[in-house]
C-alpha positions as a Python dict, from the first residue, in 0.01 Angstrom:
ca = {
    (1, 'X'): (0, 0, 0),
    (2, 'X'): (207, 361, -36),
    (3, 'X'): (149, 587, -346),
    (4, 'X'): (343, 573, -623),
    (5, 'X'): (531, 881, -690),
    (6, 'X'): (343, 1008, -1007),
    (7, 'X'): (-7, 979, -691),
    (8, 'X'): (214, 1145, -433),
    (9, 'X'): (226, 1424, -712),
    (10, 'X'): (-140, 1460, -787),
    (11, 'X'): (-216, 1443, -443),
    (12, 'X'): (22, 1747, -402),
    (13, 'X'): (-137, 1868, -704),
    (14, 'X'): (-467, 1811, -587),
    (15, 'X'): (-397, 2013, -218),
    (16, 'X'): (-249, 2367, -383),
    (17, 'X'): (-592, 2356, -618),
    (18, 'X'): (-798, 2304, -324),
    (19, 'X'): (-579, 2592, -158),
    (20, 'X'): (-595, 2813, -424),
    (21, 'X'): (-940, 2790, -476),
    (22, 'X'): (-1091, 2809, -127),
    (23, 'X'): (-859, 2847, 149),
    (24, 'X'): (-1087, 2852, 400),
    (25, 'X'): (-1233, 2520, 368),
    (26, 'X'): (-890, 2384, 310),
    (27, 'X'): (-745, 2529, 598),
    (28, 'X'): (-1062, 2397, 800),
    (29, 'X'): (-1016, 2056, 673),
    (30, 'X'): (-614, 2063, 746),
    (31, 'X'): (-649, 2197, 1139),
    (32, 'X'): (-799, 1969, 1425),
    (33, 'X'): (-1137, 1932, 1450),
    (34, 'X'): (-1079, 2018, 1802),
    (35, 'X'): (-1314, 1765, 1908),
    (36, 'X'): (-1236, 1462, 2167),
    (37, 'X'): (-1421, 1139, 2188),
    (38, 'X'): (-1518, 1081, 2552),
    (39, 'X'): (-1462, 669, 2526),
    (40, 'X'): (-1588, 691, 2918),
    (41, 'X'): (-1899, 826, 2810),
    (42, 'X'): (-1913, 666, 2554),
    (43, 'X'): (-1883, 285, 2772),
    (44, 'X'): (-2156, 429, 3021),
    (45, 'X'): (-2414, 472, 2712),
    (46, 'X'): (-2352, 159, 2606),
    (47, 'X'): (-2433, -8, 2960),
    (48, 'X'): (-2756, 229, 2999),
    (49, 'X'): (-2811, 36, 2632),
    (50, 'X'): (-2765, -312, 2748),
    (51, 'X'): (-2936, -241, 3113),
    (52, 'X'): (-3273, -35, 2872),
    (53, 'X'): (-3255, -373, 2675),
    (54, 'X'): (-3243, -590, 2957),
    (55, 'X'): (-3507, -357, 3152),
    (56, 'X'): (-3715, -393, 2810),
    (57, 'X'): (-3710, -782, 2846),
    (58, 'X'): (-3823, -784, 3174),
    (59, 'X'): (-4127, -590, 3080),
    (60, 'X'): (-4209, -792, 2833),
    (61, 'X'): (-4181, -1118, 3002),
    (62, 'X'): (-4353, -994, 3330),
    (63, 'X'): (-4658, -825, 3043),
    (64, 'X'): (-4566, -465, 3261),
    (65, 'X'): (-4599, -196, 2941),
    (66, 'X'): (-4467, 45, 3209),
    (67, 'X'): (-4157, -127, 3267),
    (68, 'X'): (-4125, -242, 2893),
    (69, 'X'): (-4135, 167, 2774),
    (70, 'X'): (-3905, 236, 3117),
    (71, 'X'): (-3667, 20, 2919),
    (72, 'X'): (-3721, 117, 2569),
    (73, 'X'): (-3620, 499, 2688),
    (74, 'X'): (-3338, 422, 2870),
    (75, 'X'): (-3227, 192, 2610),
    (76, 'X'): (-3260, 482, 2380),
    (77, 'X'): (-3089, 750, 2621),
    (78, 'X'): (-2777, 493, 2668),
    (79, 'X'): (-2774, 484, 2263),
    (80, 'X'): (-2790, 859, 2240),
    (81, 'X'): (-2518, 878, 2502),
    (82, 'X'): (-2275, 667, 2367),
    (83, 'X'): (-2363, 871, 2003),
    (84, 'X'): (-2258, 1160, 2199),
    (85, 'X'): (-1932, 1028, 2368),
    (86, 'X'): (-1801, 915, 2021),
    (87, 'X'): (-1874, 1168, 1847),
    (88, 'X'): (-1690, 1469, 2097),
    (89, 'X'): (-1772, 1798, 2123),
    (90, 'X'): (-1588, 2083, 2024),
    (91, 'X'): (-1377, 2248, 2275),
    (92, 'X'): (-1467, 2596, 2289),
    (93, 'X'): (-1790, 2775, 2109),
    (94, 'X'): (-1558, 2978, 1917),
    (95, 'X'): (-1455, 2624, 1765),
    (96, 'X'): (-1797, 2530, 1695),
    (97, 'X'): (-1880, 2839, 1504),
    (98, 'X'): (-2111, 2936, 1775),
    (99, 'X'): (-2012, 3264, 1854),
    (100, 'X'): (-2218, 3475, 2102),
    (101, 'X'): (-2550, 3340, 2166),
    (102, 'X'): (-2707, 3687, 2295),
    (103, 'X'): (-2540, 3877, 2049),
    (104, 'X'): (-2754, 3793, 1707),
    (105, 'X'): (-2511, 4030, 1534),
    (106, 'X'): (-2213, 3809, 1598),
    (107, 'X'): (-2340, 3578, 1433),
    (108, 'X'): (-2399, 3582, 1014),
    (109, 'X'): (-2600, 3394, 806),
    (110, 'X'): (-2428, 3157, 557),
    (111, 'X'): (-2559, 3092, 229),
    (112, 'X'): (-2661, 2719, 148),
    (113, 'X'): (-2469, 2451, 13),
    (114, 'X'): (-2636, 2428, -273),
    (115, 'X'): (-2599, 2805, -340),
    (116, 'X'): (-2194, 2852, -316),
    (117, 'X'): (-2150, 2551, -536),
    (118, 'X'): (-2386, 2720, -853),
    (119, 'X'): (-2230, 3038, -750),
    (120, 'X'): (-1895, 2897, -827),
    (121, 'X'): (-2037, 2685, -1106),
    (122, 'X'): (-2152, 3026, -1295),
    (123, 'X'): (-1797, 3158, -1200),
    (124, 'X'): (-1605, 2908, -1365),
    (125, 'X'): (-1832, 2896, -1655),
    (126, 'X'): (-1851, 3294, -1666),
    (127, 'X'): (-1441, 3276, -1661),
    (128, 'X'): (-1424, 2979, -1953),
}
């Protein structure tokens, strides 16, 4: 169902607030993710799954606990696996937010969640 004209405007509304406010994040949200899903990794986790389960079975019938926990962990590597595949990776570590690894300096810490939203809840209500 589209938007009505009067929502179209709010939305539009809505998006020069958020841009106004905190470009950053908006800016973040707008641009690609610049992650992938990897559906061919993501099909071979879920056959490790179904092959762990089916190992698991086997182990259970036959009263084999090795065989039964060989199953449970490949069952849970093929369910990691497929996690993985679906949910991409980033493309670069610039993208990620990485930075340099061996270079501490290149990378800052952030402040909390929790702490930028009260410092821009004592902002607005310091401004009001």
């Amino acid at each position: 169902m589209p938007l009505s004209e009067h929502e179209q405007r709010l939305l539009e509304q809505m998006e020069k607030a958020l841009y106004a406010e905190d470009p950053k994040f908006a800016t973040a949200l707008r641009q690609n993710s610049g992650t992938k899903p990897n559906r061919g990794r993501a099909a071979l986790g879920v056959i490790a799954f179904l092959l762990g389960v089916l190992v698991m079975m086997v182990g259970a019938v036959t009263s084999v606990i090795a065989v039964g926990v060989l199953g449970f962990v490949v069952m849970l590597m093929g369910a990691l696996l497929t996690y993985a595949g679906f949910r991409g990776k980033p493309a670069t570590a610039e993208a990620a937010g990485d930075g340099n690894p061996r270079h501490p300096s290149t990378k800052r810490a952030k402040p909390g969640l929790s702490s930028r939203l009260e410092d821009r809840w004592r902002r607005r209500r310091d401004d009001n």
